[in-house]
N, CA, C and O atoms as CSV, one atom per row, in Angstrom:
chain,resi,resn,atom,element,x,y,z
A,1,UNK,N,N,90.068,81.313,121.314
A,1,UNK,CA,C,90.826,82.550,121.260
A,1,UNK,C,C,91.413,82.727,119.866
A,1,UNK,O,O,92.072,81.843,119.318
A,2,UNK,N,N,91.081,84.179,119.191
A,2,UNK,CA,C,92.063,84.782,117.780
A,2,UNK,C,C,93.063,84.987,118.658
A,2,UNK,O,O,92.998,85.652,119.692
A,3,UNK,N,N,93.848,84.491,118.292
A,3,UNK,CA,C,95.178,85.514,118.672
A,3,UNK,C,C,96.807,84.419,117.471
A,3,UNK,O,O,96.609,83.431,116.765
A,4,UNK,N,N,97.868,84.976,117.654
A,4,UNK,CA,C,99.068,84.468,116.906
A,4,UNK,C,C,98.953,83.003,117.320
A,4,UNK,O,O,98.745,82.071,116.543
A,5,UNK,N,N,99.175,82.882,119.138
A,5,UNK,CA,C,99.528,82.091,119.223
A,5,UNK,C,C,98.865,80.861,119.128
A,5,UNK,O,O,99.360,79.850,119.627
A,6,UNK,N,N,97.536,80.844,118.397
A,6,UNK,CA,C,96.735,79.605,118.124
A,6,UNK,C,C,96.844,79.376,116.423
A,6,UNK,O,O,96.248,78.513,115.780
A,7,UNK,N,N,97.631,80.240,115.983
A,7,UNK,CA,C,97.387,79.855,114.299
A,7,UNK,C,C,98.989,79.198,114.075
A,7,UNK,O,O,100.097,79.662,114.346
A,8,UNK,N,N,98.563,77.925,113.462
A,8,UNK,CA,C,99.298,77.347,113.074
A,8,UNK,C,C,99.588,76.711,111.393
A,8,UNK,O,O,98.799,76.206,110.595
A,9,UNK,N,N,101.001,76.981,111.298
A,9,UNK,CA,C,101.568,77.107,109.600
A,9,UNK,C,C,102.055,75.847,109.736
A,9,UNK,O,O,102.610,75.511,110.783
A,10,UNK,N,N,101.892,74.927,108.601
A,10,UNK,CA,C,102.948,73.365,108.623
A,10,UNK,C,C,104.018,73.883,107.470
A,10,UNK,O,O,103.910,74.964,106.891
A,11,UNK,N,N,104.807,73.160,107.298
A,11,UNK,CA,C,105.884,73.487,106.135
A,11,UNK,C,C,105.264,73.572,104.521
A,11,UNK,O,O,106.018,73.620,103.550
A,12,UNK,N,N,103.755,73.581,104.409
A,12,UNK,CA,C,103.396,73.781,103.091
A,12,UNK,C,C,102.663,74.739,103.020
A,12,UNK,O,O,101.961,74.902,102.022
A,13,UNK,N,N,102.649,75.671,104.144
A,13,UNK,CA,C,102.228,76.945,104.294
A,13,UNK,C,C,100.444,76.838,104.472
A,13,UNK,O,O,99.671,77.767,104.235
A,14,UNK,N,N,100.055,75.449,104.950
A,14,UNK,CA,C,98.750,75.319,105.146
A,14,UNK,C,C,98.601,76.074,106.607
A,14,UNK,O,O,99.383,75.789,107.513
A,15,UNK,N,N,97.487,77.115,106.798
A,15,UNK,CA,C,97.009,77.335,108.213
A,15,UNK,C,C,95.885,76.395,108.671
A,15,UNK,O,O,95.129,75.813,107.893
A,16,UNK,N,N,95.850,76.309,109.958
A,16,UNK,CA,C,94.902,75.889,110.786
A,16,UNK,C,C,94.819,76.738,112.420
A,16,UNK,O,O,95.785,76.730,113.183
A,17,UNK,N,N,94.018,77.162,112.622
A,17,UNK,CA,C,93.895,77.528,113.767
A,17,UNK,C,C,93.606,76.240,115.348
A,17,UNK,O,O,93.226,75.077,115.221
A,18,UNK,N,N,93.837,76.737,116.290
A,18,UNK,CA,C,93.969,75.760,117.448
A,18,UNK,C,C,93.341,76.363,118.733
A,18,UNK,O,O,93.140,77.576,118.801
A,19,UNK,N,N,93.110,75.742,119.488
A,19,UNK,CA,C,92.968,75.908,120.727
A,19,UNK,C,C,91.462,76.476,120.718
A,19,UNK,O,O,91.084,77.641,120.842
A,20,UNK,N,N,90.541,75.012,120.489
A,20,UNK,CA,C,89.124,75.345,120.303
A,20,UNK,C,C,88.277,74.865,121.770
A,20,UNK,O,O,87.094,74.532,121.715
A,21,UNK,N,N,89.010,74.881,122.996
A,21,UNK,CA,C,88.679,73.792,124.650
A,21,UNK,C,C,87.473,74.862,124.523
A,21,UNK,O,O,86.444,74.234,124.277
A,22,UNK,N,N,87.235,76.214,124.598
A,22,UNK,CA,C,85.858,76.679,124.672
A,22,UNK,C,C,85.310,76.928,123.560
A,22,UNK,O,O,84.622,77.942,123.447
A,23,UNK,N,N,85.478,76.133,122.592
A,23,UNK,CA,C,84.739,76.828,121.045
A,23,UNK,C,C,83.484,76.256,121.195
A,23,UNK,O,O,83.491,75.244,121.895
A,24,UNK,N,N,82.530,76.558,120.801
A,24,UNK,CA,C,81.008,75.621,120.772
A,24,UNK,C,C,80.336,76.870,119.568
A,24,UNK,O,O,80.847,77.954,119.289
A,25,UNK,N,N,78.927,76.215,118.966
A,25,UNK,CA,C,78.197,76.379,117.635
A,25,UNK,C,C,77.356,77.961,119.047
A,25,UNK,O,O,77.005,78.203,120.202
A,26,UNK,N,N,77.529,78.544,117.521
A,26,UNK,CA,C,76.910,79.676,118.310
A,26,UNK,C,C,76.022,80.439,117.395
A,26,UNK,O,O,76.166,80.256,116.186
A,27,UNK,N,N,75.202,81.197,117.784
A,27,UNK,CA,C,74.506,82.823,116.518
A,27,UNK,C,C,74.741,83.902,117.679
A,27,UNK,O,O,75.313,83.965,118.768
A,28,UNK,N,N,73.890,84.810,116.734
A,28,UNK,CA,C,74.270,86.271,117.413
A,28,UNK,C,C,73.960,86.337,118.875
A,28,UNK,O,O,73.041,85.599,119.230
A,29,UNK,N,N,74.588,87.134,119.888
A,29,UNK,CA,C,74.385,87.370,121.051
A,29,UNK,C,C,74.185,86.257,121.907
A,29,UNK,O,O,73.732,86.571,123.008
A,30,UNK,N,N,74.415,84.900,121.700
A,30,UNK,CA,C,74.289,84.380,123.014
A,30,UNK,C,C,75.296,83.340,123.960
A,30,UNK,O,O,75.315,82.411,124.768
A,31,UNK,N,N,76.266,84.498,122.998
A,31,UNK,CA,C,77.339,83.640,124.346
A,31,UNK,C,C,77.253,85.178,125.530
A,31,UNK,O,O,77.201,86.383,125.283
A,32,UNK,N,N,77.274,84.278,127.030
A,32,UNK,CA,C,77.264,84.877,128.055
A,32,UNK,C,C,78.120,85.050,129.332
A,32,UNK,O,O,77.934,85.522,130.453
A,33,UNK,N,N,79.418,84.297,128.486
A,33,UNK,CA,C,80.517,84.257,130.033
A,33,UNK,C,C,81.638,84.972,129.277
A,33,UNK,O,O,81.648,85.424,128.132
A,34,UNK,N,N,82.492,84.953,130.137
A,34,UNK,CA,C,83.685,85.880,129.700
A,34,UNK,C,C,84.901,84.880,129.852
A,34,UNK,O,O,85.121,84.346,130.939
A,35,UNK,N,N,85.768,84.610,128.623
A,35,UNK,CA,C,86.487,83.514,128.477
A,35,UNK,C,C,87.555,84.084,127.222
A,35,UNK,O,O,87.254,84.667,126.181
A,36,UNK,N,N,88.908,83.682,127.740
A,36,UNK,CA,C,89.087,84.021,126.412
A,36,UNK,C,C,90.953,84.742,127.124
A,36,UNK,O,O,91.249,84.513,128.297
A,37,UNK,N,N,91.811,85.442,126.315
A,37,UNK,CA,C,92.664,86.102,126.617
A,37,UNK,C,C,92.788,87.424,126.323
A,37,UNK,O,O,92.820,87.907,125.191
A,38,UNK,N,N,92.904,88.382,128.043
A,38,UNK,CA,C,92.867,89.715,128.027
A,38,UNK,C,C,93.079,90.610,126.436
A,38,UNK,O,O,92.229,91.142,125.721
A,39,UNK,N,N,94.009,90.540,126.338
A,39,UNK,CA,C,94.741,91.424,124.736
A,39,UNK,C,C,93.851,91.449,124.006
A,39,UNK,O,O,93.695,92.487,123.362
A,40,UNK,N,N,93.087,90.535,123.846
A,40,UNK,CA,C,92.479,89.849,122.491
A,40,UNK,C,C,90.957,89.840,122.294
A,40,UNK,O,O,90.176,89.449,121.427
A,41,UNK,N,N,90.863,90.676,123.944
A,41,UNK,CA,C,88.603,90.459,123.989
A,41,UNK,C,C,88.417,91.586,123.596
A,41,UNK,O,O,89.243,92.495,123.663
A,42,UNK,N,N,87.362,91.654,123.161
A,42,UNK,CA,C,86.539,92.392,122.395
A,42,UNK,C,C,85.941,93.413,123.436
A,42,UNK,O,O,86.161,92.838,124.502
A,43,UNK,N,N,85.183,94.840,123.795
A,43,UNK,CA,C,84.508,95.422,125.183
A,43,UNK,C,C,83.356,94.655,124.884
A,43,UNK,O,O,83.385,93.905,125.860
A,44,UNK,N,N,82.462,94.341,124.301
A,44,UNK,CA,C,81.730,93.446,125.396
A,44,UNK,C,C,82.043,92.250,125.704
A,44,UNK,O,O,81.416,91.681,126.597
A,45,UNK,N,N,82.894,91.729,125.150
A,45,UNK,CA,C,83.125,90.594,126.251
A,45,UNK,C,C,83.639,90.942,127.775
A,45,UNK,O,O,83.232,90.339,128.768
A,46,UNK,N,N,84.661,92.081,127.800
A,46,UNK,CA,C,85.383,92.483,128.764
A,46,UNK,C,C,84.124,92.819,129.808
A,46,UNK,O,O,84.382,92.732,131.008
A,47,UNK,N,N,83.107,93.106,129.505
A,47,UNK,CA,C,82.278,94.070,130.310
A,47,UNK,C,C,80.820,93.077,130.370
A,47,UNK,O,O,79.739,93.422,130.847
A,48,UNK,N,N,81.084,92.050,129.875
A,48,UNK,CA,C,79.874,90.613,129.961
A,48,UNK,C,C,78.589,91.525,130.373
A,48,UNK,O,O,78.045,91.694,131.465
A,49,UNK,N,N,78.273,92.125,128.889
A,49,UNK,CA,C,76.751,92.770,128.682
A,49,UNK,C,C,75.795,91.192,128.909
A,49,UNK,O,O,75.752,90.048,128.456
A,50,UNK,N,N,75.251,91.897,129.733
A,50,UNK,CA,C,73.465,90.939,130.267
A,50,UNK,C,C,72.975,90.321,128.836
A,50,UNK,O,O,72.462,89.209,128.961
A,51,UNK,N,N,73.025,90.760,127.671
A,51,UNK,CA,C,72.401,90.794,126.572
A,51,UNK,C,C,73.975,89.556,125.909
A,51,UNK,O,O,73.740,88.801,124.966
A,52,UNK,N,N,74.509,89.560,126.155
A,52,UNK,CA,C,75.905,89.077,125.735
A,52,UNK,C,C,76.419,89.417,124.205
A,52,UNK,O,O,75.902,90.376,123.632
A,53,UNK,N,N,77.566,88.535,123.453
A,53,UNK,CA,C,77.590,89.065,122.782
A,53,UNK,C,C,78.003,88.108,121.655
A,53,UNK,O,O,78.162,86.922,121.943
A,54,UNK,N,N,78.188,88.525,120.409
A,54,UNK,CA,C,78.505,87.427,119.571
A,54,UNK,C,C,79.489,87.351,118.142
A,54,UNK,O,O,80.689,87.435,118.404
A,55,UNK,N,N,79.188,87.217,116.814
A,55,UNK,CA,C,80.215,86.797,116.272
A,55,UNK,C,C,81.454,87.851,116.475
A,55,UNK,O,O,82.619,87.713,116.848
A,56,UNK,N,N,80.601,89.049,116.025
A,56,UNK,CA,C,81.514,90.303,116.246
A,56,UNK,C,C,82.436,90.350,117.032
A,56,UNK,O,O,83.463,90.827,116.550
A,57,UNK,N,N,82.502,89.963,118.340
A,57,UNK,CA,C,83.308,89.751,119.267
A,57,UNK,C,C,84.999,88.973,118.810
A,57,UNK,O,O,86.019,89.074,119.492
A,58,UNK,N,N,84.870,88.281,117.583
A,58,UNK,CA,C,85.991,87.432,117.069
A,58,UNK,C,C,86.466,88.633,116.034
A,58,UNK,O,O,87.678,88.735,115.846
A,59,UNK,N,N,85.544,89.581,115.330
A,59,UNK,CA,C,86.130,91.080,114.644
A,59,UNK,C,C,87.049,91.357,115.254
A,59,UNK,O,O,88.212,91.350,114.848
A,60,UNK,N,N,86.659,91.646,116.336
A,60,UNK,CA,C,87.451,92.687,117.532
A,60,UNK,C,C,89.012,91.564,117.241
A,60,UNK,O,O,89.994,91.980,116.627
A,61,UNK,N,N,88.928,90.355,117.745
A,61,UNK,CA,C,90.272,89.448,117.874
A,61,UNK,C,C,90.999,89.848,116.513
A,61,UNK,O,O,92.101,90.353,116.296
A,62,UNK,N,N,90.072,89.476,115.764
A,62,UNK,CA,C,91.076,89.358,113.912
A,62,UNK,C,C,92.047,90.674,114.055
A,62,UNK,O,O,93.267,90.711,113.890
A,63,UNK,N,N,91.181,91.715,114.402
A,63,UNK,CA,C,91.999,93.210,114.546
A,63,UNK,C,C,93.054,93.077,115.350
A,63,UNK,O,O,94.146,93.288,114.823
A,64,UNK,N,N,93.037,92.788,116.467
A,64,UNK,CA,C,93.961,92.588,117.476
A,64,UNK,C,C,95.299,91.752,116.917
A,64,UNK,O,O,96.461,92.157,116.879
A,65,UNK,N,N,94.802,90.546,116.524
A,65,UNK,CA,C,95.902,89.526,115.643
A,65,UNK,C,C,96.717,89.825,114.800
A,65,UNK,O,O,97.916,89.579,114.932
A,66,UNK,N,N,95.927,90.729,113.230
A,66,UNK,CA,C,96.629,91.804,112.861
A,66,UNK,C,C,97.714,92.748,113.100
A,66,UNK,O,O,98.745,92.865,112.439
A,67,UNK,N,N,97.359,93.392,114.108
A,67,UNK,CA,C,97.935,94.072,114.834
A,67,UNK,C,C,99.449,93.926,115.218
A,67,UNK,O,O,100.429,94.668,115.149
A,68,UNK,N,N,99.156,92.328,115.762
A,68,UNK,CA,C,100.192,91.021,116.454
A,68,UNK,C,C,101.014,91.317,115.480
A,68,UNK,O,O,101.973,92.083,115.578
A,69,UNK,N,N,100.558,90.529,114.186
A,69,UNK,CA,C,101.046,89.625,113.466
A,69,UNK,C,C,102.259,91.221,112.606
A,69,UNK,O,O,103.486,91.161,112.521
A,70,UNK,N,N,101.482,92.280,112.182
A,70,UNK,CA,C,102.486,93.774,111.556
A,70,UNK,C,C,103.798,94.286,112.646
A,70,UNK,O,O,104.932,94.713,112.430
A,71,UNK,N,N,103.023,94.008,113.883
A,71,UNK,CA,C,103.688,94.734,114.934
A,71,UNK,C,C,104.840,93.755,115.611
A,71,UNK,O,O,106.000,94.008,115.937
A,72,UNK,N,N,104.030,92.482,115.697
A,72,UNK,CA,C,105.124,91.899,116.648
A,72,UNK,C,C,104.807,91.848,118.182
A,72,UNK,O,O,105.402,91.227,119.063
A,73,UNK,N,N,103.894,92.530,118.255
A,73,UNK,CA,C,103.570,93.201,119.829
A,73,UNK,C,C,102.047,92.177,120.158
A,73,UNK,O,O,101.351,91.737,119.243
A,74,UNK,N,N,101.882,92.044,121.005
A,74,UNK,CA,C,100.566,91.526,121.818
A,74,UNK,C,C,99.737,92.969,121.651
A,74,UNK,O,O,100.495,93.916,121.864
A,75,UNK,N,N,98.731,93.270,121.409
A,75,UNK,CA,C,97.853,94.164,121.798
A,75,UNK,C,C,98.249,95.529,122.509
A,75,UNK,O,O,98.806,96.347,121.776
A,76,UNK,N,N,98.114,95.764,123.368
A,76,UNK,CA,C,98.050,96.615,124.736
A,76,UNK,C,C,99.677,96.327,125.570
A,76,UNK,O,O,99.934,96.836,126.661
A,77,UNK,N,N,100.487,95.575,124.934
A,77,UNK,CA,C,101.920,95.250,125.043
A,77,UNK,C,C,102.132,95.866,126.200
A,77,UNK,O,O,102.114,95.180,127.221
A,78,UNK,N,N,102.494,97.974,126.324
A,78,UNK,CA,C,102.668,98.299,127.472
A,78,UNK,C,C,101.849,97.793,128.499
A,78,UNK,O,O,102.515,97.999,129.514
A,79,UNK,N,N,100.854,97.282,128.815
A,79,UNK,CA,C,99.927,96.884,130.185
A,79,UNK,C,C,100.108,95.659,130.239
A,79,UNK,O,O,100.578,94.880,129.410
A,80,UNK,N,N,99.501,95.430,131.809
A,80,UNK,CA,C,99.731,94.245,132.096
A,80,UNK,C,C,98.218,93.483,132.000
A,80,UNK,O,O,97.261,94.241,132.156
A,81,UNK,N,N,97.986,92.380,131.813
A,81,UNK,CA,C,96.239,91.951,131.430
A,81,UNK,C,C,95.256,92.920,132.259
A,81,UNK,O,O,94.603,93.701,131.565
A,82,UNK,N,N,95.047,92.977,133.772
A,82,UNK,CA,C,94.638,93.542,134.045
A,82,UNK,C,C,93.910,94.779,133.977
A,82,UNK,O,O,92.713,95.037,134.102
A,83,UNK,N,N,95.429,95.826,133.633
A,83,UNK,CA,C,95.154,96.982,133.207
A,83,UNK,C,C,94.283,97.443,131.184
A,83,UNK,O,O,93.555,98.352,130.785
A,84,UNK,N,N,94.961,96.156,130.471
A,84,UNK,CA,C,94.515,96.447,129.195
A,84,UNK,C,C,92.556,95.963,129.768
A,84,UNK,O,O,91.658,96.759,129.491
A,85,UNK,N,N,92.377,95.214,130.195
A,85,UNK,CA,C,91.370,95.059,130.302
A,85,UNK,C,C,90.129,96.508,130.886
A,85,UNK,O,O,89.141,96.982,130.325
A,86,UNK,N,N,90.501,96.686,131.634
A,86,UNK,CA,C,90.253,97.798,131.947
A,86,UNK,C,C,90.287,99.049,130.941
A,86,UNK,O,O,89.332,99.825,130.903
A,87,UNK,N,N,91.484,99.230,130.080
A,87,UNK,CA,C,91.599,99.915,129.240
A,87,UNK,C,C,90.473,99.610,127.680
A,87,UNK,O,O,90.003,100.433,126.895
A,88,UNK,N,N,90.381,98.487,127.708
A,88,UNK,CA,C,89.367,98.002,126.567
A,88,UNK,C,C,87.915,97.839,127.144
A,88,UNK,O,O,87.016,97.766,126.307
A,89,UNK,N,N,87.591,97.776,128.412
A,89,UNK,CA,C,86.011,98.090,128.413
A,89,UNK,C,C,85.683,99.587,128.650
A,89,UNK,O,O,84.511,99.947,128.757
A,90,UNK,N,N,86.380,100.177,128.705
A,90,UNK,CA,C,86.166,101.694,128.633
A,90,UNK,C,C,86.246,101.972,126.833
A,90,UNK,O,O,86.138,103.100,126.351
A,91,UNK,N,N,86.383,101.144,126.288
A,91,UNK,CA,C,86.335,101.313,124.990
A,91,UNK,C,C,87.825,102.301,124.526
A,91,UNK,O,O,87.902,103.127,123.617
A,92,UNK,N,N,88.629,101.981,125.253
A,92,UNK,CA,C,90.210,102.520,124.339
A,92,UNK,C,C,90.463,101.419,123.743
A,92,UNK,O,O,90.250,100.301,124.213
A,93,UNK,N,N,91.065,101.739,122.373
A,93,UNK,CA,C,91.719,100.791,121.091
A,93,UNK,C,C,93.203,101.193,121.777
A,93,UNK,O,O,93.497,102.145,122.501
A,94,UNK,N,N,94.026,100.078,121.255
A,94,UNK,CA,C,95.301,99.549,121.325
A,94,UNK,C,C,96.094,100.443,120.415
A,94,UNK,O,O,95.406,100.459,119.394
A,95,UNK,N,N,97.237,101.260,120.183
A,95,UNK,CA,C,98.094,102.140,119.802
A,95,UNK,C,C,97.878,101.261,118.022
A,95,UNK,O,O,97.481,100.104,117.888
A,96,UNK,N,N,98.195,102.030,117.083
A,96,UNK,CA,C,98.032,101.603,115.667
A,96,UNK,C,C,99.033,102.282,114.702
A,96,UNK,O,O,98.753,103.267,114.019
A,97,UNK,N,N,100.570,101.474,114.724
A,97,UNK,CA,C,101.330,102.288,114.323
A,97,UNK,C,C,101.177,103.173,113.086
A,97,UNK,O,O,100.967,102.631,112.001
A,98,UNK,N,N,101.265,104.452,113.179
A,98,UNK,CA,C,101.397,105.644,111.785
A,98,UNK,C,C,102.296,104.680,110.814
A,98,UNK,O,O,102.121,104.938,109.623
A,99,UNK,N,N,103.095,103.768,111.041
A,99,UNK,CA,C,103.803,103.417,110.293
A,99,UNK,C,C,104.092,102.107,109.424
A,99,UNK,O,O,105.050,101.639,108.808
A,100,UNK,N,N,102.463,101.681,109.755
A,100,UNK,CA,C,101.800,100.566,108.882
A,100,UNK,C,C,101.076,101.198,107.724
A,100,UNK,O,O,100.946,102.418,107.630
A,101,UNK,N,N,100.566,100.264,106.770
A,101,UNK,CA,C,100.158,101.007,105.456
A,101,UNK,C,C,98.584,101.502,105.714
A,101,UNK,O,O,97.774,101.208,106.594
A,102,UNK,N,N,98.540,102.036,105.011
A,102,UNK,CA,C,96.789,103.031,105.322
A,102,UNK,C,C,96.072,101.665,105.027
A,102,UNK,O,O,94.975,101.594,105.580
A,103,UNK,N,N,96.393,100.667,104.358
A,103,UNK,CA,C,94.700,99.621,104.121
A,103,UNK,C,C,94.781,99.097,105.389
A,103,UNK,O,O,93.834,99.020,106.171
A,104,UNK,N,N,96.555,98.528,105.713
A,104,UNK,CA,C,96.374,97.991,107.356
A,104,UNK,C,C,95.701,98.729,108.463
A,104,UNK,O,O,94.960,98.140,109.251
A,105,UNK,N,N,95.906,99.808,108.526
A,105,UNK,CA,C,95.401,100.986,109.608
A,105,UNK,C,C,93.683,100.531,109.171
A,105,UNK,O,O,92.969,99.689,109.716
A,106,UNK,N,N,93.438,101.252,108.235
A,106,UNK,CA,C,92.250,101.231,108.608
A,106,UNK,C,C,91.803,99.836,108.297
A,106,UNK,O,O,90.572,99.856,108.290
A,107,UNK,N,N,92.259,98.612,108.032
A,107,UNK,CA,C,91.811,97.276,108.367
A,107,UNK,C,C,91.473,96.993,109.804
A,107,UNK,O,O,90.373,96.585,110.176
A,108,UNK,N,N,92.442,97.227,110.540
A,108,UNK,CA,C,92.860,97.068,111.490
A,108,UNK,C,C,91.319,97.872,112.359
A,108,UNK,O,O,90.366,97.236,112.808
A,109,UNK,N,N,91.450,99.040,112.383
A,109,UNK,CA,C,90.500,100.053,112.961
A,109,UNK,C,C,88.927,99.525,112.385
A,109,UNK,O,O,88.147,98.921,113.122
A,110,UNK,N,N,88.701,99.773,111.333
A,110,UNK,CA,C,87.460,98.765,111.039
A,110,UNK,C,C,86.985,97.391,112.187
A,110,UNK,O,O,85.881,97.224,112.705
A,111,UNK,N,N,87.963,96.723,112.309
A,111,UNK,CA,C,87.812,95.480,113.140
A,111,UNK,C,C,87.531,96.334,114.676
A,111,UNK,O,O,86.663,96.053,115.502
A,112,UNK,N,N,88.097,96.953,114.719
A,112,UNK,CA,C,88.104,97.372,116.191
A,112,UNK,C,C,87.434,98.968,116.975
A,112,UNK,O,O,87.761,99.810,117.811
A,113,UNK,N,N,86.249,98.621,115.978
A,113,UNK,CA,C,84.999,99.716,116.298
A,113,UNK,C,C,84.792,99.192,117.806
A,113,UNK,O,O,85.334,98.091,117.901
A,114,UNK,N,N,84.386,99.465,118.637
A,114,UNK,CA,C,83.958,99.531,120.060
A,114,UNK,C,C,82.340,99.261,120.264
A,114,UNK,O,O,81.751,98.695,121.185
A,115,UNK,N,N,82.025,99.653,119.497
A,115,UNK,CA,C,80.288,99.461,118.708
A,115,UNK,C,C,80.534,97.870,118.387
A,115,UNK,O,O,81.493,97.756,117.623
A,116,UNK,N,N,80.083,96.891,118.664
A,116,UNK,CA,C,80.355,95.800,117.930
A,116,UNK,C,C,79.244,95.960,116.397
A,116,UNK,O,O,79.530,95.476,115.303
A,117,UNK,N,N,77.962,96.765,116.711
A,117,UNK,CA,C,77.114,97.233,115.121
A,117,UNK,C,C,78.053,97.514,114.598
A,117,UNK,O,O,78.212,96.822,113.593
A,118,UNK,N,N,78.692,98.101,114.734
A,118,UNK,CA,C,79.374,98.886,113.631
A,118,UNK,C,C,80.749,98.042,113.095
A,118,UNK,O,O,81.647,98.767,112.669
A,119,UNK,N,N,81.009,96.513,113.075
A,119,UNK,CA,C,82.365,96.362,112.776
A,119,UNK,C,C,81.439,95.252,111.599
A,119,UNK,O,O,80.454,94.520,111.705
A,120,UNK,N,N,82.443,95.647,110.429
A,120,UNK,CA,C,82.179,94.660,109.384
A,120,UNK,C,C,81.899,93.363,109.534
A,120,UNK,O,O,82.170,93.100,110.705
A,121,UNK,N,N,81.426,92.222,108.884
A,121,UNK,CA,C,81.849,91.327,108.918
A,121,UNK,C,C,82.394,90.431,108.212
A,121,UNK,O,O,82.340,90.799,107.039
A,122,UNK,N,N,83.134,88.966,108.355
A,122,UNK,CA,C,84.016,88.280,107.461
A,122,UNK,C,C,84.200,88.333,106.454
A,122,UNK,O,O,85.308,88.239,105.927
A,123,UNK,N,N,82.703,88.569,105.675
A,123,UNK,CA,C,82.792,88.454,104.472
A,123,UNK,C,C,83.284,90.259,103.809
A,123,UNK,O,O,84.053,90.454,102.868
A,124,UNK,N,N,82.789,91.021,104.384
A,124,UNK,CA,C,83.050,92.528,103.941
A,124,UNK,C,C,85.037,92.681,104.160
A,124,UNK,O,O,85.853,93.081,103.329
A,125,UNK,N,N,85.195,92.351,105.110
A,125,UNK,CA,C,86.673,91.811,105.430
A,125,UNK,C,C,87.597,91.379,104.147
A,125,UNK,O,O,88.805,91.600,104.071
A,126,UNK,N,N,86.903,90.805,103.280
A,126,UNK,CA,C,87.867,89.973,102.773
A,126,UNK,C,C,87.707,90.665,101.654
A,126,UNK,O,O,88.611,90.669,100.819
A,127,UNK,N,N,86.492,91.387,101.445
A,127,UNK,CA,C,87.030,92.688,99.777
A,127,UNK,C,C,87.261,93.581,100.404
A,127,UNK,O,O,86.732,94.615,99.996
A,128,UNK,N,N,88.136,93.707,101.694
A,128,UNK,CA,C,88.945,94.952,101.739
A,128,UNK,C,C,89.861,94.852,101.332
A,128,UNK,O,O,90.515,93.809,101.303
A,129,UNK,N,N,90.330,96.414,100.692
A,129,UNK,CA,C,91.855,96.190,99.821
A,129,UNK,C,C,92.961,95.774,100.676
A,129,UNK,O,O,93.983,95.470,100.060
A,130,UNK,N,N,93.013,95.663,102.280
A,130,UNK,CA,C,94.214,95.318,102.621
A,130,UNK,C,C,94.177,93.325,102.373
A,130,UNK,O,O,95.248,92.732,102.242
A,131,UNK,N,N,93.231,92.782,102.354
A,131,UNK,CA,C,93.008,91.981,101.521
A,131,UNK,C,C,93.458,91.471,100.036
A,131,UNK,O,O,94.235,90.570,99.720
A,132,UNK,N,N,92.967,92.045,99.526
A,132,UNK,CA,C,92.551,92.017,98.155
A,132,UNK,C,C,94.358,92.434,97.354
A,132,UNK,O,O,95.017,91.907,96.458
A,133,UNK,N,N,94.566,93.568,98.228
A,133,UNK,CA,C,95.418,94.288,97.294
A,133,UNK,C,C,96.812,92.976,97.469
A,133,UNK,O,O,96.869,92.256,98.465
A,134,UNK,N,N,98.113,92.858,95.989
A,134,UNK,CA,C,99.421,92.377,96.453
A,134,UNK,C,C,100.162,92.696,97.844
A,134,UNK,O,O,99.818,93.655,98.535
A,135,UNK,N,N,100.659,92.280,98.016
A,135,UNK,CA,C,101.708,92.551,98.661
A,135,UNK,C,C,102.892,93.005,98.246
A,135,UNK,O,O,103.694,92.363,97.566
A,136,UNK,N,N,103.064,94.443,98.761
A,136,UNK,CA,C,104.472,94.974,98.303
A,136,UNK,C,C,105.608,94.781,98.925
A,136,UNK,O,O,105.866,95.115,100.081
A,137,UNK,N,N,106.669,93.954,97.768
A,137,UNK,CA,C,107.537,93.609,98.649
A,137,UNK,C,C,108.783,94.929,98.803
A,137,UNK,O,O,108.697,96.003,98.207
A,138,UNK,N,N,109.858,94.557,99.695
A,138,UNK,CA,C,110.687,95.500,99.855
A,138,UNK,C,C,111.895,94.820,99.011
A,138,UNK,O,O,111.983,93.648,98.644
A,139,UNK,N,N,112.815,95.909,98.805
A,139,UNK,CA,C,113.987,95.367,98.283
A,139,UNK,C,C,114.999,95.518,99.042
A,139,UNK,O,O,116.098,95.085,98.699
């Protein structure tokens, strides 16, 4: 699972991510079960296409995490798993505050095309300017 609560900071600001009990070596399309936490799946995972699905499916999370990590909020926050689930294999995206910066927005939205074709990947990710660009701090 992408999500907050598997990334972990030590006091030298090293990350590592956690909680790999279902991680296994994979390529495109052939994971085929549905595993994972509501907020954070991708629609085809939610909707376990016959064809299954693959890296893209962790796009969808990074977006979601994002999301977490600006907002503070879990995903789909107002719903309860159930219902976001439902709400994400019908292909609705998660609310995207007006009041994050335009590279976040559309970082964010990029990751969370519904098309899994259509969502960048890691590497296109990382020369995006919400990437790339400083960080502006506040005073």
């Amino acid at each position: 699972d992408i999500k907050c609560a598997n990334i972990l900071v030590d006091a030298s600001g090293s990350v590592k991510l956690a909680d790999f009990g279902l991680a296994k070596a994979t390529t495109m399309n052939d994971v085929k079960s549905c595993k994972g936490t509501a907020f954070w799946m991708a629609p085809e995972v939610v909707n376990l296409k016959k064809d299954g699905y693959g890296l893209t499916a962790d796009i969808w999370s990074l977006g979601c995490t994002v999301l977490e990590m600006l907002t503070r909020r879990h995903p789909y926050s107002h719903l309860e798993g159930g219902q976001a689930m439902f709400k994400i294999g019908g292909g609705e995206l998660p609310p995207v505050p007006n009041s994050l910066s335009r590279d976040a927005q559309d970082f964010i939205l990029k990751c969370l095309q519904v098309n899994p074709n259509d969502r960048p990947t890691a590497a296109q990710l990382m020369e995006h300017p919400f990437i790339k660009r400083p960080l502006q701090t506040s005073s």
